[in-house]
Every structure is written in C-alpha cells, then in structure tokens.
VOPAGU-2260 file (C-alpha; in pm, 1 decimal, decimal comma):
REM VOPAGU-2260
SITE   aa  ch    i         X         Y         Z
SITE  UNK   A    0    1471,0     563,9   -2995,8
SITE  UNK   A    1    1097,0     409,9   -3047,6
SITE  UNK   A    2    1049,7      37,1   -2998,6
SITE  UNK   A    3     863,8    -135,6   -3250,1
SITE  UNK   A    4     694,2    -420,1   -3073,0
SITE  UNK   A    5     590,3    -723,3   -3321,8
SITE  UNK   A    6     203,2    -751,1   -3380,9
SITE  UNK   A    7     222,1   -1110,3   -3183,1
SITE  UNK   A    8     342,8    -919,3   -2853,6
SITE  UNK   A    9     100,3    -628,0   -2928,0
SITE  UNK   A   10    -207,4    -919,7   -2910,9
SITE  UNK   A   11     -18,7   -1078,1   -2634,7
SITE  UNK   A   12      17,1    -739,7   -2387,2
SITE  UNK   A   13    -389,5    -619,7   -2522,1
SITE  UNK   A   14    -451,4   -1006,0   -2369,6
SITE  UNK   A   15    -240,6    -996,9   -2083,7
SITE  UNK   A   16    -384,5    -613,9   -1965,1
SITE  UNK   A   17    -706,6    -701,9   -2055,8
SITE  UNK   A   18    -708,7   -1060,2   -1831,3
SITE  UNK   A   19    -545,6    -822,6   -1537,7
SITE  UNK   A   20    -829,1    -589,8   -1575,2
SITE  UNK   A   21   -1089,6    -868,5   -1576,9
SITE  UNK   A   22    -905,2   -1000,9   -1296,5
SITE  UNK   A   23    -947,2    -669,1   -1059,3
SITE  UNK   A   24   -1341,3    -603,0   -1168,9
SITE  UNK   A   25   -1446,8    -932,8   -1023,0
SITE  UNK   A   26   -1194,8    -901,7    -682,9
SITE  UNK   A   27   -1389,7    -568,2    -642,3
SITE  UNK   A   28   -1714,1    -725,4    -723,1
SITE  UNK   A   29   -1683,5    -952,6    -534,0
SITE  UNK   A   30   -1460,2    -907,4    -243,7
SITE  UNK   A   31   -1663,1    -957,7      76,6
SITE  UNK   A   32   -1645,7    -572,8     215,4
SITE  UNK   A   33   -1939,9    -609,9     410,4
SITE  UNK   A   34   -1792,5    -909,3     614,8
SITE  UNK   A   35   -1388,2    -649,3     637,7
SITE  UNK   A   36   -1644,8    -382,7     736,2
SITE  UNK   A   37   -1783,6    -593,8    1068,3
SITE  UNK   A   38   -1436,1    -772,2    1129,4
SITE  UNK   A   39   -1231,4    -404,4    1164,9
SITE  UNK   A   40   -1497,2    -260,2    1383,1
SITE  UNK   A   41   -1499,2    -540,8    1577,6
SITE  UNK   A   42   -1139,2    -561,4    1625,3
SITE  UNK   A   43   -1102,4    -185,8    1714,8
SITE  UNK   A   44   -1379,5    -232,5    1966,7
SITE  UNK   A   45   -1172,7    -537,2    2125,0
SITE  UNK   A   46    -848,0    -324,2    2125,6
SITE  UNK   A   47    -996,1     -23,8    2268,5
SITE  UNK   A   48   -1212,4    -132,9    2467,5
SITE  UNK   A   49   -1492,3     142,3    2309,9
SITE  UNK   A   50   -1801,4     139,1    2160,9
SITE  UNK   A   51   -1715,3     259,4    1755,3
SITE  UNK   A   52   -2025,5     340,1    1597,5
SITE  UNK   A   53   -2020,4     405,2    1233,0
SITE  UNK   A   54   -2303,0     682,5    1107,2
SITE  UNK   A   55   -2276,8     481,0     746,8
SITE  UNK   A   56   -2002,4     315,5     500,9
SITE  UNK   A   57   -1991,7     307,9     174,3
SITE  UNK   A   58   -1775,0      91,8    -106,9
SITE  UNK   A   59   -1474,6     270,5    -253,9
SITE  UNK   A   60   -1306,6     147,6    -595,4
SITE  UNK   A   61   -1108,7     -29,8    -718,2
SITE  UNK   A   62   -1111,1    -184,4    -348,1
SITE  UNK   A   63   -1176,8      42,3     -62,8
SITE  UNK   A   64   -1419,6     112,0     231,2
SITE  UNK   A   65   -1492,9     475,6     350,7
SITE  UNK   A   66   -1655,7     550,9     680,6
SITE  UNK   A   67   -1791,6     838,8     758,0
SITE  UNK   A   68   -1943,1    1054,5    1125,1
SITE  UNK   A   69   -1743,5     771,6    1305,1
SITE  UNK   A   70   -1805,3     771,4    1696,4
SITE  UNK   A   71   -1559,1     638,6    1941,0
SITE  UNK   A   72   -1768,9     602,5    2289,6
SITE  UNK   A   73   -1712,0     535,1    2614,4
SITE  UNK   A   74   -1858,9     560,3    2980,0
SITE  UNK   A   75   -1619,3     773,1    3158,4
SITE  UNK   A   76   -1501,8     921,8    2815,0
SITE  UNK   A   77   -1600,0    1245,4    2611,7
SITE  UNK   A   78   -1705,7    1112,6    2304,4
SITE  UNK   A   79   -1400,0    1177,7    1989,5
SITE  UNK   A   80   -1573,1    1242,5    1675,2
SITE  UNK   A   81   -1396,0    1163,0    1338,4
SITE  UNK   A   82   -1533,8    1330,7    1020,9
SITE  UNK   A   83   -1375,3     993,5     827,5
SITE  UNK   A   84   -1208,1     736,3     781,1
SITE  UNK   A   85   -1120,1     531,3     469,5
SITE  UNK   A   86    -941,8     199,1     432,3
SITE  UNK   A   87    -805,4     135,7     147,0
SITE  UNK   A   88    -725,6    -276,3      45,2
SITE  UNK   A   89    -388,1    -368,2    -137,4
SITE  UNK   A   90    -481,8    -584,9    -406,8
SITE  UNK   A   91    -158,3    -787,5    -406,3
SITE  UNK   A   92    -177,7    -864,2     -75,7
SITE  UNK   A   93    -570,2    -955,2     -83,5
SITE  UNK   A   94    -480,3   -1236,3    -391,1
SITE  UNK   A   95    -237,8   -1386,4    -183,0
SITE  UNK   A   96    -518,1   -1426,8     141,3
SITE  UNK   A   97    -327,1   -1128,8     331,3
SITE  UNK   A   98    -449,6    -809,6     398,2
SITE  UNK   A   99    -335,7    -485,8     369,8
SITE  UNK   A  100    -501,0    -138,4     436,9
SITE  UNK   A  101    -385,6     225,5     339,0
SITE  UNK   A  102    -597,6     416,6     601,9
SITE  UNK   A  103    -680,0     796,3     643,2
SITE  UNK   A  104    -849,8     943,6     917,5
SITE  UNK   A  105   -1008,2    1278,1     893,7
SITE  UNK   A  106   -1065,2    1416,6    1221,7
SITE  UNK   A  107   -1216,9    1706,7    1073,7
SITE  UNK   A  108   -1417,5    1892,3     778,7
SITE  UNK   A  109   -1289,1    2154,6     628,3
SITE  UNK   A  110    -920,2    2104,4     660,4
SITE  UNK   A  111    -764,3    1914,0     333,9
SITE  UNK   A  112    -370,0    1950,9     447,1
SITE  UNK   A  113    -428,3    1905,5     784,1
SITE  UNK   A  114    -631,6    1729,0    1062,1
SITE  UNK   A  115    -543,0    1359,1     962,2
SITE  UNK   A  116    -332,7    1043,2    1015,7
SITE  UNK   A  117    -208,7     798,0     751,6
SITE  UNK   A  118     -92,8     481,9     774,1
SITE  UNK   A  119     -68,4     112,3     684,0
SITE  UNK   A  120    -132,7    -197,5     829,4
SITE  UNK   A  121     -73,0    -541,9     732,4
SITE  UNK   A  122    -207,5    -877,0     826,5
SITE  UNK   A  123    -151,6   -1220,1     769,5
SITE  UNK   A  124    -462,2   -1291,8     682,6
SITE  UNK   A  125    -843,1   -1127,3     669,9
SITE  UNK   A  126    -895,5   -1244,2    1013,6
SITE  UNK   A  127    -664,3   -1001,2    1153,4
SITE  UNK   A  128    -448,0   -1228,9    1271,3
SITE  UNK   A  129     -84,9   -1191,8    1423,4
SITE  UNK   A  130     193,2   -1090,7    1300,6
SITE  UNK   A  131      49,5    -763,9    1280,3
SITE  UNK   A  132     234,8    -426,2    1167,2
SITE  UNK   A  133     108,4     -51,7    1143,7
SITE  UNK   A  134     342,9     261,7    1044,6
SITE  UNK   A  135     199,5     613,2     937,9
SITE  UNK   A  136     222,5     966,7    1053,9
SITE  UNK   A  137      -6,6    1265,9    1241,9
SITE  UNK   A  138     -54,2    1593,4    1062,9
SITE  UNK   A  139    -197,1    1894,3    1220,0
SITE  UNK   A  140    -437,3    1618,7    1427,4
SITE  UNK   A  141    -597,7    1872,6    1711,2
SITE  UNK   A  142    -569,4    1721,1    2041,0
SITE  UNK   A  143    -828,8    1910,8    2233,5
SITE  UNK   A  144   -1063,7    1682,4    1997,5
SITE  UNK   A  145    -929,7    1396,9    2101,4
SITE  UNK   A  146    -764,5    1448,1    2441,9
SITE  UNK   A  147   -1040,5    1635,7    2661,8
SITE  UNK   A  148   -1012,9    1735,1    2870,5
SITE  UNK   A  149    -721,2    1777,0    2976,3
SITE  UNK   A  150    -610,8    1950,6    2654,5
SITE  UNK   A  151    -743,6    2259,2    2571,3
SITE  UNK   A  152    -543,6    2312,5    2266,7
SITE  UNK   A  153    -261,8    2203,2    2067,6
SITE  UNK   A  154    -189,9    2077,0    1735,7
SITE  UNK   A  155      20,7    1722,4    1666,6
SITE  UNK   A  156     225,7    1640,9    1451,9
SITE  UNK   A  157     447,1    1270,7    1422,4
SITE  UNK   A  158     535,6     916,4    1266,8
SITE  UNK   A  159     509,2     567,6    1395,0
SITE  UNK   A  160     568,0     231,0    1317,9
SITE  UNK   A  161     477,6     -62,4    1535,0
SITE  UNK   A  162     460,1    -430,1    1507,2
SITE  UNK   A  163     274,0    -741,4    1700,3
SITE  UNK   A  164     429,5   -1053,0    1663,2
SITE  UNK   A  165     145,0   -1210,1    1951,3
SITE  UNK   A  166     -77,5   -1080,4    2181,3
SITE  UNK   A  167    -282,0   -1302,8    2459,7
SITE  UNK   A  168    -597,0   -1156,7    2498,2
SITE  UNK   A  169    -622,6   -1345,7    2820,8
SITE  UNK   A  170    -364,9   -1151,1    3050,9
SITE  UNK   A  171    -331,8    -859,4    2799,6
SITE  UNK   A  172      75,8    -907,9    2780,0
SITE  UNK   A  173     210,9    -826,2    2405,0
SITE  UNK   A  174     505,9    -948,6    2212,2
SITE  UNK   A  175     674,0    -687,2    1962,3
SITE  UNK   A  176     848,3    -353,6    1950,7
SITE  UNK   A  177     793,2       0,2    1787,0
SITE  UNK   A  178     853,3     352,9    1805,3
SITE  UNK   A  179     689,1     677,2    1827,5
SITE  UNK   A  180     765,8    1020,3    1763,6
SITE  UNK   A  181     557,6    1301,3    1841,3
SITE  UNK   A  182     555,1    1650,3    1854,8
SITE  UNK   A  183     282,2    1925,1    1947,8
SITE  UNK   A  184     247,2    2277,5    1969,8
SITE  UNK   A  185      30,4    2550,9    2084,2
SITE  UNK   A  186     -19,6    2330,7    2335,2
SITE  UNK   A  187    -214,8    2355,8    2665,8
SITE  UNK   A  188    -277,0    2147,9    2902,8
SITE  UNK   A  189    -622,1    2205,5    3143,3
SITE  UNK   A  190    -751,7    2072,8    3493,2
SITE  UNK   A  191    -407,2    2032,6    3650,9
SITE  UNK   A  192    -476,5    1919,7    4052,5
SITE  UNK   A  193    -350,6    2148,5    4278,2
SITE  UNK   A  194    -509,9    2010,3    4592,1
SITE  UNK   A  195    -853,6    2173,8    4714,6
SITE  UNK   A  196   -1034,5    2097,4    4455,7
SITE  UNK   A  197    -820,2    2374,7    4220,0
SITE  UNK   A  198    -668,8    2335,5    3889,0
SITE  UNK   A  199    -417,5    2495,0    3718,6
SITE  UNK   A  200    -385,2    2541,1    3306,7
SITE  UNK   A  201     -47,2    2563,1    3160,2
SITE  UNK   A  202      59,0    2688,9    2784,4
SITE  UNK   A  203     335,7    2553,5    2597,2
SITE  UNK   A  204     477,4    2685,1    2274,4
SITE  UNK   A  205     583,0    2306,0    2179,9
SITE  UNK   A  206     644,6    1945,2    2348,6
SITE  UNK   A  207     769,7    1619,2    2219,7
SITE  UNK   A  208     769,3    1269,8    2321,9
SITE  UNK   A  209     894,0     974,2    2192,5
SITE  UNK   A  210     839,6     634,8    2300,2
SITE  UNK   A  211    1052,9     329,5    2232,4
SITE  UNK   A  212     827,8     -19,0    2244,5
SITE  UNK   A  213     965,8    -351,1    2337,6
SITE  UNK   A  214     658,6    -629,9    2411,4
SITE  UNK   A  215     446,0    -463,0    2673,1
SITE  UNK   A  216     649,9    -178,5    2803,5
SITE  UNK   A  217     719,8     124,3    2617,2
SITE  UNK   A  218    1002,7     385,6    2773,5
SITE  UNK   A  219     894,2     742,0    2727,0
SITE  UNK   A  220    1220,7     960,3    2585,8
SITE  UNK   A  221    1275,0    1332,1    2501,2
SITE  UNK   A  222     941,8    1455,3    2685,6
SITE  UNK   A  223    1014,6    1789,2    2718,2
SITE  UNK   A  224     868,8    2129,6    2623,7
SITE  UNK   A  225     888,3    2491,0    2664,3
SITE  UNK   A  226     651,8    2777,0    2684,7
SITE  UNK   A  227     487,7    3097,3    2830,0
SITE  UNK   A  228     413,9    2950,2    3152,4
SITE  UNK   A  229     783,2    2777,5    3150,1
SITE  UNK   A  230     939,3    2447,9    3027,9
SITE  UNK   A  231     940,4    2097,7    3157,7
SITE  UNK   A  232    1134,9    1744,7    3120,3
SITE  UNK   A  233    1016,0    1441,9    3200,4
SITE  UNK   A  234    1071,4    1028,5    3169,7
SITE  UNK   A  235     912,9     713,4    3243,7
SITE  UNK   A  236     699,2     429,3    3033,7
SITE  UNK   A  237     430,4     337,4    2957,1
SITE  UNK   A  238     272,5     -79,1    3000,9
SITE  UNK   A  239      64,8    -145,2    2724,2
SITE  UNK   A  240    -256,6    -336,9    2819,8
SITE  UNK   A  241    -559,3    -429,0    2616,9
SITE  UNK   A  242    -797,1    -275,2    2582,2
SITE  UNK   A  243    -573,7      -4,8    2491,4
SITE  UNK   A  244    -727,1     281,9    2762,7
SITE  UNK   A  245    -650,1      10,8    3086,1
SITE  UNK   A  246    -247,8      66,3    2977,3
SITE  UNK   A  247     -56,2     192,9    3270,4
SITE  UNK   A  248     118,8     537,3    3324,5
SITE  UNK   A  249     460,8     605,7    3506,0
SITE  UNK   A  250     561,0     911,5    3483,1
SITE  UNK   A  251     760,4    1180,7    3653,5
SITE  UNK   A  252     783,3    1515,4    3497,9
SITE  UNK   A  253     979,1    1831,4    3626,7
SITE  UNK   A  254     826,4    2198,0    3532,1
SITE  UNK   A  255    1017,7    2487,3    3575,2
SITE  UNK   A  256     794,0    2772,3    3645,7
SITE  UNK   A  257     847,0    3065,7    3383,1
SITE  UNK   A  258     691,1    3421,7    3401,5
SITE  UNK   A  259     344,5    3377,0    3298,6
SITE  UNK   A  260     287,7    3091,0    3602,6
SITE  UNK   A  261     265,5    3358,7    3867,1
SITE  UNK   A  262     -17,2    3556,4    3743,9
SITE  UNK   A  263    -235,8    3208,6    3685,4
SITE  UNK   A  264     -98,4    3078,4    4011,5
SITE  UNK   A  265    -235,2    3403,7    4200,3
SITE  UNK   A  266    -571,6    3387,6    3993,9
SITE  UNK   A  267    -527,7    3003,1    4146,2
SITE  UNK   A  268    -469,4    3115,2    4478,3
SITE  UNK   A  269    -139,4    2887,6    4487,5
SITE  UNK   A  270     185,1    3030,4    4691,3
SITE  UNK   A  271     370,5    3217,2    4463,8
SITE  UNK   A  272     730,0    3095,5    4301,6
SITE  UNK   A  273    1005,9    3242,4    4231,1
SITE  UNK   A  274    1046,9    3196,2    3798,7
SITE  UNK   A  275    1312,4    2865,3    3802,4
SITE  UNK   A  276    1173,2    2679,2    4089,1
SITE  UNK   A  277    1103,5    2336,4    3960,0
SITE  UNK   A  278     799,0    2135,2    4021,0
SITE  UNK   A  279     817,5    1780,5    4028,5
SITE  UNK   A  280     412,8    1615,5    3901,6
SITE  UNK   A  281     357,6    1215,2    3925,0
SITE  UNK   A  282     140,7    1113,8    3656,6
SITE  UNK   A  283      20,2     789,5    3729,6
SITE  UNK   A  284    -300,7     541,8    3728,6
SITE  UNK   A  285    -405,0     419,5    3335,7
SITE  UNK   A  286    -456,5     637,4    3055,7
SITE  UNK   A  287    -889,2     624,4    3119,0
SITE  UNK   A  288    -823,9     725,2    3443,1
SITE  UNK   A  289    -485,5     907,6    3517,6
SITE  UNK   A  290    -363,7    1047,9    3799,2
SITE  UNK   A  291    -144,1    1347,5    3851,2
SITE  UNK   A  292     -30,2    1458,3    4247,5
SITE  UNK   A  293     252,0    1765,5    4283,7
C-alpha cells in the first residue's frame, strides 16, 4: 500500500526537514570545539594524573573531534602511544546543555577490527560535571603497549560500564558503582621478583578478571588463568584514588606451577618444583608503583 500524503503536509515535512537541517549546520558551526577540546584534556590530565599531549586535532562533522599521535606521559611511566582517538558529540544531548561523547580509541595503525575501545560517556553538562557515566568495550587492545613492562604480550578483550554520582577531589574518595569484565590471552607477564635481583616471565594461554565497583572500592572476581607455565587464581580489590595511577592494590594470587616453569626456573636459577606446587604472590603498593613479594 503507498501513502499519498496531501501537498499541505508535503510543504509542511520539506519545512520541517529543512528547519532541522538548518538547525544542525549552525550547532556544528558553531559549537565551541576548541573550548570541549581544552576541557577533555584537561579533565583526563586531572583524572590520571598524566601529562596527555595531543600531536594535533582536527573538527569532525556533523559534530565530532578527532585526535590523533596522542601521548599519555609520565615520570616513572613508559610513555603509551595511541594512534587516535575520536569523540564524537550527541546532538540531542548538546541542545539540551548535556553532553554526550561516542569515543574510539585506536591504539594502533594498521589494524581496522582490532586494537580499539568504544564507548560512551555522558555528562550533565559541558563542564564535565557529576553525575557522570561511561560504558564501552576492549577489542584486540595489546597490552604490552599499554602495560610495560610488566607485560610482554597479550591481547584484551572486555566490556564496562561505570558511573560517578560525586567525586571530592580533595581526599580522592568516589561515590558510584560499576563493573568490569575482562579477558586476555596470549598473555605474558615479565619482570616477576624472585629475590636477588632475578625475575621470572610467565605465559598464559588466557586470564580474566572482573571487578565489581561500589564508591571507592572495587572487589576483584574470577581472576584466574591457565597456561604453559601453569594456571593461577586469585582475589582481592582494588581502592580507587584520583589520580587514577595512586589507586591501591590488594591482591593475593595462587600459581600452580605447570611443566614449562621448571625449565625457566632453572634458566632463573630458582629451586626447582615439583609441577602442582602452588605459589602464593602478594601484589600490593598502587598501580604506578606495585609491588609483588612470593
């Protein structure tokens, strides 16, 4: 069946598109992306305590802002280098003085299905100001890029979805909940202390986490993982601090030596094991400066 509309709704939908049209050129032209472009980078440097330097930025249309060469920097950290990262603004939300951002990050050229996180977040307003929420996913993200270096390799995979009802910048506490599922593989983990100034590396097939957020303290749930080298378990939380890298670990996690341990334990010069002998490690200290003790 074809509707017939009358020639006085015709004029009035050509009127009504048109106005909406007219209506989204001048909140692109005029939205003030330079001033979103300063606020976000300043936020992120307030939340991670780093120093995020952008290589350049560029407009995106109808309403978006790309970055691109994007440098997260710190003292005592390895540089992480992202290839991109675009933002993004919901129009809907931006008429009614909100904002909202669909974000990609590329960590990497040269991989279109893989090496990025999505997500959105929403604000009450442009100034970034509580209630605050953020869900998205990982795909294929490599975490010796971003983790070194105690990760040699590994790729990640997961989903999120967080949200801050307050924070007080002033003693760091935060009021909201969330959860986080993650799960890696190919994974290995470098520079493990084993007293003497040693270290020992580990390979895992896969590992997953999952955290559970309420306020400031997040519980860490289904660690566990399995691999070449043998599996582990582990449990604990997490106390969420800003900036972000001064959040404290608590952690206990139990490895169960498999075959390929004893030839890297002899090239270690550690005591040998018998395959099945569980180790208990202590990972404690904040995430900039952790701490792990057999």
């Amino acid at each position: 069946m074809t509707i017939q509309w009358p020639g006085e709704w015709r004029e009035t939908l050509a009127w009504v598109g048109g106005g909406v049209c007219l209506l989204m050129l001048c909140l692109a032209a005029t939205f003030p992306y330079e001033a979103l472009h300063k606020r976000i980078v300043a936020e992120l440097n307030r939340a991670t305590g780093m120093d995020i330097r952008v290589g350049n930025w560029t407009v995106g249309l109808p309403l978006g802002i790309e970055w691109r060469n994007v440098t997260l920097a710190k003292s005592d950290w390895t540089p992480i280098q992202l290839a991109s990262l675009q933002a993004d603004i919901g129009i809907i939300q931006a008429m009614g003085g909100g904002l909202g951002l669909d974000v990609m990050i590329h960590v990497g050229e040269g991989s279109p299905g893989g090496g990025l996180a999505k997500g959105t977040f929403t604000a009450s307003s442009f100034s970034l100001a509580e209630p605050i929420s953020i869900t998205g996913r990982f795909q294929q993200v490599d975490l010796s890029k971003i983790v070194r270096p105690y990760v040699g390799h590994g790729m990640l995979n997961g989903h999120f979805s967080h949200r801050v009802e307050r924070a007080h910048a002033a003693d760091g506490t935060i009021k909201g909940e969330g959860t986080w599922k993650a799960e890696a593989t190919d994974l290995t983990i470098d520079h493990i202390p084993v007293g003497n100034g040693r270290t020992l590396s580990l390979a895992f097939n896969q590992a997953s986490a999952e955290l559970v957020c309420k306020d400031s303290l997040c519980d860490v749930t289904g660690l566990k993982g399995e691999g070449p080298d043998g599996s582990f378990t582990g449990e604990g939380n997490i106390t969420v601090q800003q900036p972000i890298q001064d959040s404290r670990l608590a952690l206990t996690v139990t490895i169960v030596p498999g075959e390929g341990y004893a030839s890297k334990a002899n090239t270690s010069g550690l005591p040998p094991l018998p395959p099945g002998t569980p180790i208990t490690v202590k990972i404690a200290g904040t995430l900039a400066q952790a701490r792990i003790a057999l």
